[in-house]
Structure formats: structure tokens, C-alpha cells
Phi, psi and omega in degrees: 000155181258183180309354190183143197199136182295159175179144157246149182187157207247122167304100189259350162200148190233131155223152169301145179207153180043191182288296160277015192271210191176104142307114188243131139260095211233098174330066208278126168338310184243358162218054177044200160001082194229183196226122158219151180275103172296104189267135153084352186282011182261342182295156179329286159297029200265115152313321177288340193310290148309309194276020190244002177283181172278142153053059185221121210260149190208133160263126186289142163216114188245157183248150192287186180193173244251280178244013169203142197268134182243150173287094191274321193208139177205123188232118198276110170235008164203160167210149175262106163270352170249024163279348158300325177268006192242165169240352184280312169331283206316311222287333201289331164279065170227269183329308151318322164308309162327283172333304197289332181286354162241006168252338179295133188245167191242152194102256186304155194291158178204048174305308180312290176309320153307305178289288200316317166289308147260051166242339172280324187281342188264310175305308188287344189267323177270043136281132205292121182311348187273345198247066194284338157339296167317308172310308193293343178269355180257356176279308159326277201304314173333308204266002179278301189288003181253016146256320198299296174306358170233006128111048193233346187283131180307177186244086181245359164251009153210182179297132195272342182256013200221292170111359211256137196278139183247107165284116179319165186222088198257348152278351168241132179297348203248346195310117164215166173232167173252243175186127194226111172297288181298338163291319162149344195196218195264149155241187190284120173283352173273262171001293189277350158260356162298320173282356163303282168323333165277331171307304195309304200296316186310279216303350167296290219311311200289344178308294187306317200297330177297302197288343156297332204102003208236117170333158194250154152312331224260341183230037189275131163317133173267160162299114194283145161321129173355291191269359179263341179347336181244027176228132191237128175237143179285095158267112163231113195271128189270162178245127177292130153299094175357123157292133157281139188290087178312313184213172177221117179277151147284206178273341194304304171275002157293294171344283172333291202299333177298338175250032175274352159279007171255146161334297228277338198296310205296010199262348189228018194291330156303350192264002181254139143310330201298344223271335176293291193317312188309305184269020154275002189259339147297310175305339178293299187310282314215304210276339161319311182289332192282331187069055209168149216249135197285126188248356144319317199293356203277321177291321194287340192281340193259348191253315171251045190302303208317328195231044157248077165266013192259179190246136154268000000 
């Protein structure tokens, strides 16, 4: 960068500094990530004022600086204003904001991401305020595609312990698979408890085998070798470790989560129940990976608790 450089970018956090000032974090199309001092923009009549807000889109002109870059020039070309009357709105680009601001690297172009968050933030803002379901399933997709674009998306069209494709079963009411946050996706729940129970049974078994006096299989010493006489060597064979079942779906949100990379699932979104759980079972996956606790999410669970009835 020269002393000064053009950029366009969607304002993803503001704090205060000094007396009138403002720290933007803002997210750019050509260089990710930056930090710059909105100067003077908390004054009343501050030209920066407005254009210094969340989620206020700006072509930019910033001059560099020693340890912080300052903003000089803002020509304001997009605003969500109705994300601001809603709060559910408000709280779900937020929550997304989050996200981007621990997946965006600075320096580098972050063109994808950018449009991709404002394509999102333009979907949640033309959403009708009487349908608040809605913000949370366009909130789910939102946050699907933003581990997808960091290279994050669970693994939900097959068993992670099998590799065998899992079809909802939408004729039994009791049907579910599960979800293993640290394994990566879904597994087959017939599957993991037959290998519970076969665990169990080893583990009788070598318990019992222990109280003979009689060595486990799973650790017999081998015999050394000819040419090895002062070296004894170990075959000890380890057992995959159970995944833990993070969450358990029915079939209606395995459906979702499978179809979330398609267009067509929001077309239909009153008709799924499924839409609380699905994005809490991402948000769970989302903040594992991130190594980090989303702090939006706190707001979206107190604004829409009335109309959170499903169990994770």
C-alpha cells in the first residue's frame, strides 16, 4: 500500500477512542481486514458520522499511519436501514459479523466474503418483521455458508463412522441420527451403539481375562527377532475412540442441514420446525472451530426464547 489507498468495505464494528473519535473495523473487498480512526466522527455535524456506523458500506480513501490508518474520505453506497428497527434483525447481523471478523485475514483480497455477508445481511433486512422464525433460519443459512467459504462445512450426507449415505426416514416419528461436534458431522446412531456395546463386551472380556492371569490380545508382547536378541519390541493395537454425540436430529433437521446449500430449502421455510435446532447445532460446531463463544448468540436466544421450543 502507498501512503494512501482507495478501498471499498462494509463496517463491521465501531468503538470509541478519545474524545470524538471512532475505531472502524471494517471489512474490504481488496485488502480483508483493517482497523482505521473514523477522526472527529462522534461530533455532532461530523461528515464521518453516519458514514462510521455498523454495517454501513463506504468507498473509502484511508491515509496509512505509524500504528493506526485514518479515514480521510467516505462516500457512503449501500446502508441496511432496516436492520436497525428490528431487533431480532439487528441481533442475527451481528451474530454473522462476528463470525466474519474471526474468519477475515487482513492484507489480502476478501472479495468472496464480502459479497457473501452482503448478500446476507440484504436477505435478513427484506425479511418480513411479523415472521421472526424466519430471521433464525436465514440466520442457519447464513452461518452455513460462511464455514463453507472457510472451508468448515460439517459432513451431513454421510455417516462420519461408516461413510454410508444417511436418508431421513420421515416415516418413523422415533427416527434420529446423531451429530458429533469434534468428529465432524453426523453419525449413524445404530452404528454407534453397536460399537458401544462391542466396546463394552472387549472390555469385559479382557477385564475377565485379567483375573486368569492371562495376557489381553489387544497388547501381546512379540518375540524379537533373530538379528534383534537385545531388543523386545510391542504390537499394541489402539481402539478408535467412540465419537461423542453432541446433539441428536430428527429427520426433518437432518433435511435442512442437507439442504443447505441449495437455493430452494428458504422457499419453504414455514413449513420446517427444524430451523431452531439447525442453527444451534451449527453454532455449537461454528464456535468449536473458531475457538470462541459467539456473543450475539446470547441476544438472539433472549429475543426469540418464546418461539424456541426445540431440544438440542
Amino acid at each position: 500500500m502507498s501512503k494512501t489507498y482507495k478501498t471499498t468495505g462494509i463496517n463491521l464494528k465501531t468503538q470509541a477512542i478519545g474524545e470524538s473519535d471512532r475505531l472502524v473495523t471494517i471489512l474490504t473487498r481488496e485488502f480483508g481486514l483493517i482497523r482505521a480512526v473514523a477522526p472527529g466522527s462522534r461530533k455532532h455535524k461530523s461528515s464521518l458520522g453516519g458514514r462510521s456506523g455498523m454495517f454501513v458500506v463506504n468507498e473509502l480513501l484511508i491515509a496509512k499511519g505509524r500504528s493506526l490508518d485514518k479515514i480521510t474520505q467516505a462516500q457512503t453506497i449501500k446502508t441496511f436501514p432496516g436492520l436497525a428497527t428490528n431487533l431480532g434483525k439487528l441481533a442475527a447481523s451481528q451474530y454473522l459479523a462476528e463470525v466474519v471478523l474471526c474468519q477475515a485475514l487482513s492484507e489480502q483480497p476478501q472479495e468472496e466474503l464480502y459479497e457473501l455477508l452482503k448478500e446476507h445481511l440484504s436477505r435478513i433486512e427484506e425479511l418480513p418483521s411479523h415472521e421472526p422464525s424466519a430471521v433464525i433460519a436465514h440466520l442457519a443459512h447464513g452461518l452455513f455458508h460462511l464455514l463453507a467459504i472457510a472451508g468448515l462445512t460439517p459432513q451431513v450426507q454421510a455417516c462420519c463412522l461408516t461413510g454410508n449415505t444417511l436418508t431421513p426416514d420421515f416415516t418413523n416419528p422415533d427416527w434420529q441420527v446423531g451429530f458429533s461436534i469434534p468428529t465432524g458431522g453426523t453419525v449413524c446412531l445404530t452404528t454407534w451403539k453397536r460399537l458401544k456395546e462391542e466396546g463394552i463386551r472387549r472390555l469385559g472380556d479382557k477385564g475377565d481375562k485379567g483375573d486368569k492371569g492371562a495376557s489381553s490380545p489387544l497388547s501381546t508382547p512379540s518375540p524379537p527377532s533373530v538379528k534383534e536378541k537385545t531388543t523386545s519390541y510391542k504390537t499394541v493395537v489402539h481402539q478408535q475412540e467412540l465419537p461423542v454425540i453432541s446433539s441428536r436430529l430428527d429427520a426433518i433437521e437432518l433435511s435442512i442441514l442437507q439442504q443447505l446449500s441449495q437455493p430452494e430449502i428458504m422457499q419453504d421455510i414455514a413449513k420446517n420446525y427444524g430451523w431452531f435446532s439447525v442453527e444451534q447445532i451449527l453454532r455449537q460446531y461454528a464456535q468449536y472451530h473458531l475457538g470462541r463463544s459467539i456473543r450475539s448468540a446470547a441476544l438472539i436466544d433472549s429475543y426469540f426464547a418464546t418461539h424456541h421450543d426445540a431440544t438440542v
